[in-house]
N, C-alpha and C positions, 0 to 999 in steps of 0.2 A: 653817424658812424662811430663804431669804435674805436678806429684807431684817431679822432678826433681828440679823447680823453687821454689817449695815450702821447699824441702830439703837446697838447696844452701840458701837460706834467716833464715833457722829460724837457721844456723850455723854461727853466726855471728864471729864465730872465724876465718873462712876464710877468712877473709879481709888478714889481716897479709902476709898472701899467694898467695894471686892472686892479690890485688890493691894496687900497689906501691904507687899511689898519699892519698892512706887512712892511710895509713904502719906509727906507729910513730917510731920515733927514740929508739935502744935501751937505758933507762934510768934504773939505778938503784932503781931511785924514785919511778917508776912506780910499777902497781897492776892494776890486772886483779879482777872484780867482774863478777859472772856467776850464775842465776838463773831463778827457770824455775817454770813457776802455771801454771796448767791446772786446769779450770772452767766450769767441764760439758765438753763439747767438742770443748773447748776455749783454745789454748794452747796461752802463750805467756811465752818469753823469753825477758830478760834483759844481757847485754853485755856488762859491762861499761869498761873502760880502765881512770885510775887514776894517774894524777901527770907526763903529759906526755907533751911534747915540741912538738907545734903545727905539725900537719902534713902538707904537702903541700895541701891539700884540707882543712882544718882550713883555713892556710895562704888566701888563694883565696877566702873562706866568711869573713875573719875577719883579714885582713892586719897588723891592731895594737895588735891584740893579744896580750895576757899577754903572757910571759915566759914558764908559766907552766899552762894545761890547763886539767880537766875532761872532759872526752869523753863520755855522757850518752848515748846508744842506746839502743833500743828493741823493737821487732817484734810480734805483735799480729796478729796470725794466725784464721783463722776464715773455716769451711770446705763449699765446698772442696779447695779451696785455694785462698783464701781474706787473703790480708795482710797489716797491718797495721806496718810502720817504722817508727821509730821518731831518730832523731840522733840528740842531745843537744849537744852542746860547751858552758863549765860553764870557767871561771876563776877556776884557786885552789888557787887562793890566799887568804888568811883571811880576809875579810871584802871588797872583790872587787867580787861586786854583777855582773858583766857583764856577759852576756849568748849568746848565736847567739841558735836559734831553727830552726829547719828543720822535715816536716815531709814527709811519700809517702806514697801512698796507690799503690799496688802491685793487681792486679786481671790476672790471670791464668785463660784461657779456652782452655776446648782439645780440639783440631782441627780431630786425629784423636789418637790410641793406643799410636804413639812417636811421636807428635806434639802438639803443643798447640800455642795460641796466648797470649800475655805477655803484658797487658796493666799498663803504670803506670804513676802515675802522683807527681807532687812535691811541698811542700807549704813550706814558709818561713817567718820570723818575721822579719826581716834584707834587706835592701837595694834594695825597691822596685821599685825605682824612676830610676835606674840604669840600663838602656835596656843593653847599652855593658857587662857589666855584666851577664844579665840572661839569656845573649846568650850566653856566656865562659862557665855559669853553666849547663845550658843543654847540650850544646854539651860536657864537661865533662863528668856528669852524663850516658847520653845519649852512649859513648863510650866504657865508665865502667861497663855497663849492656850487650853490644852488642859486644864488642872484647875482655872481660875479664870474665862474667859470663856468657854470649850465647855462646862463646866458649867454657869452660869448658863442661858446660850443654851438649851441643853438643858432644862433644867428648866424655863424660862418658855415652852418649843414640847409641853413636855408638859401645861404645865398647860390651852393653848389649843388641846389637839388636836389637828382635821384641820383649824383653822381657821389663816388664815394674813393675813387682814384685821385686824389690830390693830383698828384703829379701830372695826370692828363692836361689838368689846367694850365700848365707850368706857372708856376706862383714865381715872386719872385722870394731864394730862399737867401737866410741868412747865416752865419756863421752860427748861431744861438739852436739855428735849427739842424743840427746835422746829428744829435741822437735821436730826433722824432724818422728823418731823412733815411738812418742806420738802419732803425725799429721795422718802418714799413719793407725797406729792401728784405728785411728777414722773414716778415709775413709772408711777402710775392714769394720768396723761394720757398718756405714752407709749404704755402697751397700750391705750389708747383707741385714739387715733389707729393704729395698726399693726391693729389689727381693726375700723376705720372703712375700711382701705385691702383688705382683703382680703375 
């Protein structure tokens, strides 16, 4: 289903868990920031990871990296599932302005009840001139989405069938999940109202 893709995105605490080349190092330094606006029927989430020793996907946009690095990301959800990622690499060091920006825009369309089509694309501030490069990064990216979060996706729509109500099942939810939580309550009152109107 679609709101599957939209569930796994707007958790951006699953990285940790399923993308090892995303995964930082355990540091003591580090901190976790997590916040969540909804605007009308705008949700977006922020997910930042602070004070953190580049990750091996750091390393492969920004080689020289600093030591210790901020990790800004967050996901603006749009219904029924436009999504909007932006993943920043800041330096954390005092007075060492360097940054690498990354953003993607994520578009979901159902195909049928437990399918959808998963378009998405990628932009970047850094090292354009560098085709060997934006071929390492796609097909990175590219892998990350299709043997680590289309798996999952896949495997959590198989185990739910021809069901596509999460909530039916009542899962148990977590605090990480309540922009996915947010997302679907806006769907259900959207098709509410659009079959209140016809």
């Amino acid at each position: 289903s679609y709101e599957l893709v939209s569930d796994n995105l707007l958790d951006l605490s699953h990285v940790q868990y399923l993308h090892p080349v995303l995964t930082p190092e355990s540091d003591p330094d580090s901190y976790w920031e997590n916040d969540i606006v909804q605007d009308g029927d705008v949700v977006t989430t922020t997910y930042n990871v602070r004070q953190i020793k580049p990750t091996p996907f750091i390393r492969l946009n920004w080689p020289d990296a600093p030591e210790k690095v901020d990790n800004i990301a967050g996901v603006r959800w749009e219904p029924p599932a436009a999504m909007l990622l932006k993943v920043h690499m800041e330096s954390a060091s005092p007075g060492d302005n360097r940054s690498m920006k990354t953003w993607g825009a994520h578009l979901v369309t159902p195909e049928t009840e437990t399918t959808c089509h998963y378009f998405w694309s990628f932009a970047r501030n850094f090292r354009h001139e560098d085709q060997e490069f934006s071929d390492t990064l796609r097909d990175t990216i590219n892998s990350v989405f299709t043997n680590e979060d289309g798996w999952i996706i896949g495997e959590i729509q198989a185990n739910m069938g021809g069901e596509t109500d999460l909530m039916s099942l009542r899962p148990v939810v977590l605090p990480t999940d309540e922009p996915a939580i947010r997302a679907r309550r806006i769907v259900r009152k959207l098709l509410k109202q659009e079959t209140a109107v016809h």
